[in-house]
N, C-alpha and C positions, 0 to 999 in steps of 0.2 A: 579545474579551471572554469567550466562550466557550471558549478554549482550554484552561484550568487547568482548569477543571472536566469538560473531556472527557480532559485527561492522568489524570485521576485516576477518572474512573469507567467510562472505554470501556476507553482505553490499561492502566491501572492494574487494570485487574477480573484478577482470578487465570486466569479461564479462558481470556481474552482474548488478556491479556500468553503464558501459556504456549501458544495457536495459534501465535502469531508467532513467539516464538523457537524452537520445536519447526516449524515449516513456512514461513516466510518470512524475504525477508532485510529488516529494517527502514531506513527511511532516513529524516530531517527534514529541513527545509529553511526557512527565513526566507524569506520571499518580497521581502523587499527587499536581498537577494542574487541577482546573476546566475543563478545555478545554476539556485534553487529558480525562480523566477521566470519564466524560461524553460521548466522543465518544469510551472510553473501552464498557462502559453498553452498550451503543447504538447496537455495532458489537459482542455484546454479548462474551468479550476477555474470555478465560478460562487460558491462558497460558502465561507467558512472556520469550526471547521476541518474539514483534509481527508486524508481518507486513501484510497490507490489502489492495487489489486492490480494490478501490472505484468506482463504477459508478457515475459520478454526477450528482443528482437532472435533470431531462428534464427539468427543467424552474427557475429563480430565485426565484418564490414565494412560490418553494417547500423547504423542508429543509431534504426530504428524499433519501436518497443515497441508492444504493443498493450493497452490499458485492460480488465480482465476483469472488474474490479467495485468500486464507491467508495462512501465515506461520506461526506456531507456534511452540514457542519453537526453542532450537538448533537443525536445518533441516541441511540434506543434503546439499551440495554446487548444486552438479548437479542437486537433486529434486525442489530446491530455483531455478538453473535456467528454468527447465523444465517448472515449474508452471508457473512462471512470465511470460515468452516469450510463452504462451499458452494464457494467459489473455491477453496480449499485443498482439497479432496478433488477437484473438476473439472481443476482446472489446476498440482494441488502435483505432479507427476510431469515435465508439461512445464519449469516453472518450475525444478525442482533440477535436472535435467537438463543446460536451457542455462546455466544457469547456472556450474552444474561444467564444463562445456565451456567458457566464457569465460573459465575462471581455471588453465585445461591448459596 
């Protein structure tokens, strides 16, 4: 029930939306699809909705990602950007990094 109103004032806020596509790669998921579903248990979700800053795998042969920082549930606008642009300056060098290496 919360979700439209988080697409629109977390996701949707100007400063928000341009962290993410200036320093993150974004990605959604349905949770009653495989996929996403899977990577809920994985990150161990408790809450919806959710958003997770992923470390990715040091190497293609790994498949383990590691959790850097999440939002759960309808958050603050300012504490969504604090966190994000905290993991983004912490971990936005690792994260483009492997990432460019995964797609070499």
């Amino acid at each position: 029930p919360d979700s439209a109103e988080f697409c629109r004032t977390i996701l949707g806020a100007p400063q928000i939306a341009a962290l993410i596509n200036s320093s993150m790669v974004a990605w959604g998921g349905c949770v009653e699809f495989e996929e996403a579903h899977w990577l809920s248990e994985q990150l161990s979700v408790a809450s919806f909705p959710y958003v997770g800053v992923i470390e990715p795998p040091p190497n293609t042969r790994s498949t383990k990602a590691k959790l850097v920082e999440c939002l759960e549930g309808l958050v603050d606008s300012g504490l969504a950007l604090a966190k994000l642009t905290r993991a983004a300056d912490h971990y936005g060098s690792i994260i483009a990094g492997r990432g460019a290496h995964r797609y070499e």
